[in-house]
C-alpha positions as CSV (number, residue, x, y, z in Angstrom):
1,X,9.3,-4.7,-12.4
2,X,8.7,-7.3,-10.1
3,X,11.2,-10.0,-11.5
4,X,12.0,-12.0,-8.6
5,X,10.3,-15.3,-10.0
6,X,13.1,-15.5,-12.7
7,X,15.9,-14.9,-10.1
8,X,15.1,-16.6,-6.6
9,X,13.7,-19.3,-5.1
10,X,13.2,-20.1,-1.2
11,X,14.9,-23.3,0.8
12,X,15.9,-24.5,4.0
13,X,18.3,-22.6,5.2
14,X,21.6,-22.9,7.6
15,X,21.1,-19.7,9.0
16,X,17.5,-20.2,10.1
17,X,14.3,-22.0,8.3
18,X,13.8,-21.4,5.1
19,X,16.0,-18.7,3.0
20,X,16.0,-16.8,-0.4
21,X,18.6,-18.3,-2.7
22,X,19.5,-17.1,-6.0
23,X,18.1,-19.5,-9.1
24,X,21.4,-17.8,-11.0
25,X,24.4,-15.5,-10.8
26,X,23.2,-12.2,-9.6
27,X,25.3,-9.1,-10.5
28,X,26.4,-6.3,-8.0
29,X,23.8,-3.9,-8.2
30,X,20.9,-5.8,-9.9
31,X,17.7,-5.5,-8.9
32,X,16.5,-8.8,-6.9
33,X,12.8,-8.3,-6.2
34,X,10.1,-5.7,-4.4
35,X,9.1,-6.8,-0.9
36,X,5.4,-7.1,-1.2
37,X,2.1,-7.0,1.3
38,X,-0.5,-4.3,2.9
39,X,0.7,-2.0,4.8
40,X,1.9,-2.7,8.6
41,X,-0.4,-2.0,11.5
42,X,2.5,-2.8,14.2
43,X,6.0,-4.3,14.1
44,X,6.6,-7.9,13.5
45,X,9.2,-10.4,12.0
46,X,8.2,-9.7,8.4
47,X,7.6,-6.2,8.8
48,X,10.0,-4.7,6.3
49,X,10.0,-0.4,7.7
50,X,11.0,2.1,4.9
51,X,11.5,5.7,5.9
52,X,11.3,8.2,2.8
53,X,13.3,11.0,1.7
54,X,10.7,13.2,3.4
55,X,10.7,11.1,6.4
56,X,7.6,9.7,6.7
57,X,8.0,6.1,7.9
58,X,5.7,3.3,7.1
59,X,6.1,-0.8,7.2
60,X,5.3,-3.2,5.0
61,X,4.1,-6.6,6.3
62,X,5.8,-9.5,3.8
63,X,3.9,-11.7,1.9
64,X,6.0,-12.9,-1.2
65,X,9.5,-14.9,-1.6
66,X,11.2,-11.8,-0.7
67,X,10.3,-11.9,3.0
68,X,12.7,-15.0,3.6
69,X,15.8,-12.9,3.1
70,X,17.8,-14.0,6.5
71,X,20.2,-11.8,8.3
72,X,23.8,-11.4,8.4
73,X,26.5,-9.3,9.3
74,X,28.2,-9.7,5.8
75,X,25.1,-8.9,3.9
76,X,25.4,-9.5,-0.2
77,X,21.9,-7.2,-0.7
78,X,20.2,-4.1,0.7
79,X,17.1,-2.6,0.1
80,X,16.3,0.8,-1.1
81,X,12.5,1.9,-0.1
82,X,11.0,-2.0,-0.9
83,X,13.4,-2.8,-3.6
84,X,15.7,-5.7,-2.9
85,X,19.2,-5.1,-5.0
86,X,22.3,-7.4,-4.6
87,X,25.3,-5.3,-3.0
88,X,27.8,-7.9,-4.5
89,X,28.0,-10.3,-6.8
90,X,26.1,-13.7,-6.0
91,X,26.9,-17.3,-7.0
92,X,24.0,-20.0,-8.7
93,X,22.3,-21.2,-5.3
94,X,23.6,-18.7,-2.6
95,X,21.7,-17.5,0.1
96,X,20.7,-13.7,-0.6
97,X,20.9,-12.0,3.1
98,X,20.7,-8.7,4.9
99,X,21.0,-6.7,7.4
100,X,18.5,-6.7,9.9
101,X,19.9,-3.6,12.0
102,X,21.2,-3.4,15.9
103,X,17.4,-4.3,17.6
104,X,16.4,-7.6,15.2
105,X,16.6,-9.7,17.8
106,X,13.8,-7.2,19.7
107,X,11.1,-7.6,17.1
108,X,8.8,-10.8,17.1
């Protein structure tokens, strides 16, 4: 399921270094892409956290395209466990972003 090849591509970006930007229209509630890597030993500014259902919380450290998603307040996509999905509709060539959450600018 891991489609993101066919849908992004990464760029400089205006919010900060390089971005994910989508290669075509992307549809509310599509699927974008899985963020990808070994599992996290300790936080870091690609570490994507993922809490399941049952509560046990575990990070993933980014190693594909995915991991240049940049932040933003107005967020067009969200992730659900590692899945990336688009949260609105987004145009040929736009930045896909998200929310980082309140303590982003902590982690580094």
């Amino acid at each position: 399921m891991n489609h993101h090849r066919d849908t992004v591509y990464v760029a400089p970006s205006k919010i900060h270094g390089k971005g994910l930007f989508a290669i075509r229209p992307i549809e509310k509630g599509e699927y974008i892409g899985t963020y990808e890597g070994p599992i996290a030993k300790k936080n870091g500014s690609l570490v994507l956290w993922i809490t399941e259902e049952d509560g046990t919380t575990y990070g993933i450290s980014g190693r594909n395209t995915i991991r240049y998603a940049n932040h933003s307040r107005r967020p067009n996509a969200d992730f659900e466990g590692p899945d990336l999905y688009a949260t609105k509709r987004i145009k040929q060539d736009g930045e896909i972003t998200i929310d980082y959450g309140e303590d982003w600018a902590d982690i580094g």
